[in-house]
C-alpha positions in Angstrom: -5.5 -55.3 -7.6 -1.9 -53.6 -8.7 -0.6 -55.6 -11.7 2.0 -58.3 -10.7 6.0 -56.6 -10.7 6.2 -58.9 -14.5 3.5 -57.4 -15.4 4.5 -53.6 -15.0 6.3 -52.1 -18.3 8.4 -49.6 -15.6 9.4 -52.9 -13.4 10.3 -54.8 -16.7 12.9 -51.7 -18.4 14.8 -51.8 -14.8 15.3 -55.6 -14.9 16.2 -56.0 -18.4 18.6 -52.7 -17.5 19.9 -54.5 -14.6 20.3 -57.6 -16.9 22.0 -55.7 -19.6 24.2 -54.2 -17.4 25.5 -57.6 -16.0 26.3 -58.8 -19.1 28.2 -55.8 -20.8 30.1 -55.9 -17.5 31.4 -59.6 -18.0 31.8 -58.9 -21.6 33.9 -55.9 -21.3 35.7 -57.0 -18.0 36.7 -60.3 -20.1 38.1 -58.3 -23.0 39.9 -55.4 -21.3 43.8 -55.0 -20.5 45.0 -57.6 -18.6 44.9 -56.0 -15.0 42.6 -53.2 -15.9 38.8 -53.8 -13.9 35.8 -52.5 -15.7 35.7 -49.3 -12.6 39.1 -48.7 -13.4 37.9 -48.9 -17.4 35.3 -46.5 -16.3 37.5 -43.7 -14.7 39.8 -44.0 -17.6 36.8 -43.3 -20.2 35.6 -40.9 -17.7 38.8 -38.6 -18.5 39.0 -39.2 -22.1 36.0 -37.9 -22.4 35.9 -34.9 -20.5 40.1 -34.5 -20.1 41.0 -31.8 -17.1 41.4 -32.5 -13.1 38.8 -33.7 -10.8 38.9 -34.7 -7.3 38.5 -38.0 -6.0 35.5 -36.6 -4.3 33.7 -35.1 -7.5 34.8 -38.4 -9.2 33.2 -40.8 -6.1 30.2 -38.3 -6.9 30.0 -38.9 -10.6 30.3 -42.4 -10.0 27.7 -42.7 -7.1 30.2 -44.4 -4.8 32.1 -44.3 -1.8 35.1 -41.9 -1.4 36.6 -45.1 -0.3 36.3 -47.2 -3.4 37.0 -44.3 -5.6 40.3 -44.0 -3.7 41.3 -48.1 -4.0 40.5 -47.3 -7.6 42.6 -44.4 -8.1 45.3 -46.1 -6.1 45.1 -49.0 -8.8 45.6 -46.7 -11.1 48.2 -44.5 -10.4 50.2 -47.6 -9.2 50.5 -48.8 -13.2 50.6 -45.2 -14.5 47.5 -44.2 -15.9 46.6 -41.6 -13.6 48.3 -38.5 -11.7 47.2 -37.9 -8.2 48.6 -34.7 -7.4 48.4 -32.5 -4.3 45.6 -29.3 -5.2 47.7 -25.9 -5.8 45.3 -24.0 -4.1 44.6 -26.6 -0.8 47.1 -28.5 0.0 44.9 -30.8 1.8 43.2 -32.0 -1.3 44.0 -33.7 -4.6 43.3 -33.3 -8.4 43.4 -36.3 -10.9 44.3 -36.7 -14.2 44.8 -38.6 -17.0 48.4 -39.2 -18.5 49.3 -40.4 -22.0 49.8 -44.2 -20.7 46.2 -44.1 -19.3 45.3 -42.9 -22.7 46.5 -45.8 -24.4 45.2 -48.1 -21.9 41.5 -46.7 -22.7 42.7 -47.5 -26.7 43.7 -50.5 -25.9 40.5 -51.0 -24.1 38.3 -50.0 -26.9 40.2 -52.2 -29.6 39.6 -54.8 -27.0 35.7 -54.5 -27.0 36.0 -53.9 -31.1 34.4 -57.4 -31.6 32.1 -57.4 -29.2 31.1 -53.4 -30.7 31.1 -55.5 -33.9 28.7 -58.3 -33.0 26.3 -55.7 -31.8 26.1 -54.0 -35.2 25.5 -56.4 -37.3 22.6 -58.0 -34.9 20.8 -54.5 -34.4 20.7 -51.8 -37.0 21.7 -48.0 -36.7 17.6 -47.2 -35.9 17.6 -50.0 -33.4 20.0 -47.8 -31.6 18.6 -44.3 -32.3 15.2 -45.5 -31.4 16.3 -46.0 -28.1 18.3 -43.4 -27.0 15.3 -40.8 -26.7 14.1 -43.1 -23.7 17.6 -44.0 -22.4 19.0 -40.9 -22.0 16.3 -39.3 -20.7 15.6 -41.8 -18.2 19.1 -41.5 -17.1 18.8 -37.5 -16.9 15.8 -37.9 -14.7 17.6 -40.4 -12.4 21.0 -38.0 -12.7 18.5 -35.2 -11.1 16.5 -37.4 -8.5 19.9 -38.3 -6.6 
Protein backbone atom coordinates (compact mmCIF):
# COMPACT_ATOMS: atom_id res chain seq x y z
CA UNK A 1 0.00 0.00 0.00
CA UNK A 2 1.46 3.59 -1.24
CA UNK A 3 2.09 5.73 1.85
CA UNK A 4 -0.82 8.16 2.63
CA UNK A 5 -0.29 11.97 0.50
CA UNK A 6 0.95 13.19 4.58
CA UNK A 7 2.97 10.75 4.70
CA UNK A 8 5.15 11.42 1.43
CA UNK A 9 8.26 13.80 2.08
CA UNK A 10 7.66 15.04 -1.97
CA UNK A 11 3.75 15.64 -1.18
CA UNK A 12 4.76 17.51 2.17
CA UNK A 13 7.66 20.20 0.39
CA UNK A 14 4.75 21.17 -2.21
CA UNK A 15 2.20 21.88 0.50
CA UNK A 16 4.33 23.68 2.91
CA UNK A 17 5.58 25.55 -0.63
CA UNK A 18 2.08 26.24 -1.47
CA UNK A 19 1.55 27.34 2.18
CA UNK A 20 4.63 29.52 2.15
CA UNK A 21 3.73 31.07 -0.80
CA UNK A 22 0.27 32.16 0.50
CA UNK A 23 1.48 33.83 3.19
CA UNK A 24 4.47 35.88 1.69
CA UNK A 25 1.81 36.86 -0.78
CA UNK A 26 -0.48 38.52 2.03
CA UNK A 27 2.47 39.71 3.71
CA UNK A 28 4.02 41.49 0.85
CA UNK A 29 0.67 42.54 -0.79
CA UNK A 30 -0.16 44.18 2.71
CA UNK A 31 3.04 46.08 2.80
CA UNK A 32 3.54 47.28 -0.73
CA UNK A 33 2.71 50.77 -2.36
CA UNK A 34 -0.63 51.71 -2.00
CA UNK A 35 -2.13 50.58 -5.51
CA UNK A 36 0.75 48.36 -6.40
CA UNK A 37 -0.53 44.30 -6.52
CA UNK A 38 2.03 41.70 -5.60
CA UNK A 39 2.02 40.61 -9.97
CA UNK A 40 2.52 44.11 -10.63
CA UNK A 41 5.41 43.98 -7.68
CA UNK A 42 6.60 40.98 -9.56
CA UNK A 43 7.06 42.59 -13.10
CA UNK A 44 8.60 45.46 -11.53
CA UNK A 45 11.40 43.21 -9.67
CA UNK A 46 11.37 41.24 -12.85
CA UNK A 47 13.03 44.40 -14.70
CA UNK A 48 15.23 45.52 -11.89
CA UNK A 49 16.72 42.62 -12.05
CA UNK A 50 17.38 41.84 -15.50
CA UNK A 51 16.85 45.76 -16.93
CA UNK A 52 16.36 45.75 -20.98
CA UNK A 53 12.92 45.23 -23.20
CA UNK A 54 10.83 42.17 -23.22
CA UNK A 55 7.64 41.51 -24.77
CA UNK A 56 4.42 41.01 -23.12
CA UNK A 57 4.55 37.58 -24.57
CA UNK A 58 8.23 36.52 -23.25
CA UNK A 59 6.98 38.24 -19.97
CA UNK A 60 3.38 36.08 -19.79
CA UNK A 61 6.08 33.18 -20.54
CA UNK A 62 8.38 33.98 -17.69
CA UNK A 63 5.52 34.32 -15.48
CA UNK A 64 3.56 31.11 -16.66
CA UNK A 65 0.42 33.09 -17.40
CA UNK A 66 -1.94 34.15 -19.82
CA UNK A 67 -1.01 36.84 -22.51
CA UNK A 68 -4.18 38.26 -21.21
CA UNK A 69 -3.28 38.82 -17.58
CA UNK A 70 0.12 39.88 -18.40
CA UNK A 71 -1.49 42.55 -20.57
CA UNK A 72 -4.14 43.86 -17.59
CA UNK A 73 -0.92 43.95 -15.70
CA UNK A 74 1.03 45.90 -17.96
CA UNK A 75 -1.89 48.09 -18.52
CA UNK A 76 -1.87 48.81 -14.68
CA UNK A 77 1.25 49.65 -14.92
CA UNK A 78 1.86 51.92 -17.59
CA UNK A 79 -1.36 53.73 -16.54
CA UNK A 80 0.71 55.05 -13.05
CA UNK A 81 4.07 55.27 -14.91
CA UNK A 82 6.14 52.58 -14.14
CA UNK A 83 6.40 50.98 -17.29
CA UNK A 84 6.93 51.94 -21.17
CA UNK A 85 4.86 49.96 -23.61
CA UNK A 86 6.27 50.85 -26.79
CA UNK A 87 5.61 49.84 -30.36
CA UNK A 88 8.80 47.12 -31.57
CA UNK A 89 11.18 49.06 -34.09
CA UNK A 90 11.66 46.18 -36.02
CA UNK A 91 7.52 44.91 -36.13
CA UNK A 92 5.36 47.23 -35.76
CA UNK A 93 2.87 44.83 -34.80
CA UNK A 94 4.53 43.98 -31.54
CA UNK A 95 5.58 45.65 -28.31
CA UNK A 96 8.72 45.97 -25.98
CA UNK A 97 8.51 46.89 -22.23
CA UNK A 98 10.45 48.54 -19.96
CA UNK A 99 11.14 49.84 -16.87
CA UNK A 100 11.29 53.78 -16.25
CA UNK A 101 12.90 55.54 -13.31
CA UNK A 102 9.38 55.94 -11.49
CA UNK A 103 8.82 52.13 -11.71
CA UNK A 104 12.26 51.98 -10.19
CA UNK A 105 11.37 53.79 -7.17
CA UNK A 106 8.22 52.07 -6.86
CA UNK A 107 10.24 48.61 -6.58
CA UNK A 108 12.43 50.81 -3.72
CA UNK A 109 9.69 51.72 -2.20
CA UNK A 110 8.46 48.22 -2.35
CA UNK A 111 11.46 46.77 -0.79
CA UNK A 112 11.65 49.43 2.20
CA UNK A 113 8.15 48.30 2.52
CA UNK A 114 8.86 44.54 3.15
CA UNK A 115 12.18 45.83 5.23
CA UNK A 116 10.46 44.66 8.51
CA UNK A 117 8.99 41.78 7.46
CA UNK A 118 12.97 40.97 5.71
CA UNK A 119 13.79 41.83 9.29
CA UNK A 120 11.66 39.51 11.30
CA UNK A 121 12.85 36.73 9.14
CA UNK A 122 16.43 37.25 10.09
CA UNK A 123 16.41 37.30 13.37
CA UNK A 124 14.05 34.05 13.60
CA UNK A 125 16.25 31.94 11.16
CA UNK A 126 19.99 32.36 10.85
CA UNK A 127 22.26 32.94 7.63
CA UNK A 128 22.77 28.77 7.43
CA UNK A 129 19.02 28.29 7.87
CA UNK A 130 18.86 30.10 4.58
CA UNK A 131 21.99 28.61 2.72
CA UNK A 132 20.92 25.21 3.77
CA UNK A 133 18.12 25.49 1.74
CA UNK A 134 18.80 26.99 -1.25
CA UNK A 135 20.72 23.88 -2.73
CA UNK A 136 17.20 22.12 -2.77
CA UNK A 137 15.14 25.18 -3.70
CA UNK A 138 16.79 26.29 -6.49
CA UNK A 139 17.30 23.24 -7.89
CA UNK A 140 13.84 22.06 -7.52
CA UNK A 141 12.83 25.27 -9.20
CA UNK A 142 15.43 24.58 -12.26
CA UNK A 143 13.99 21.18 -12.72
CA UNK A 144 10.37 22.53 -12.73
CA UNK A 145 11.75 25.74 -15.06
CA UNK A 146 12.82 22.73 -17.64
CA UNK A 147 9.73 20.28 -17.17
CA UNK A 148 7.25 23.13 -18.53
Amino acid sequence: MSPAPKDRPDVQVFTEIGIIDQLVTSRVERSLPAGLSYAQFGVLTHFARRGGQESPAQLAKAFQVTKGAMTNTLQRLEAQGYVLVEPDAEDGRKKLVSITASGLAAYDRGLMGMRPMMDALREAFTEAEFLAALPFLTALRKWLDEAR
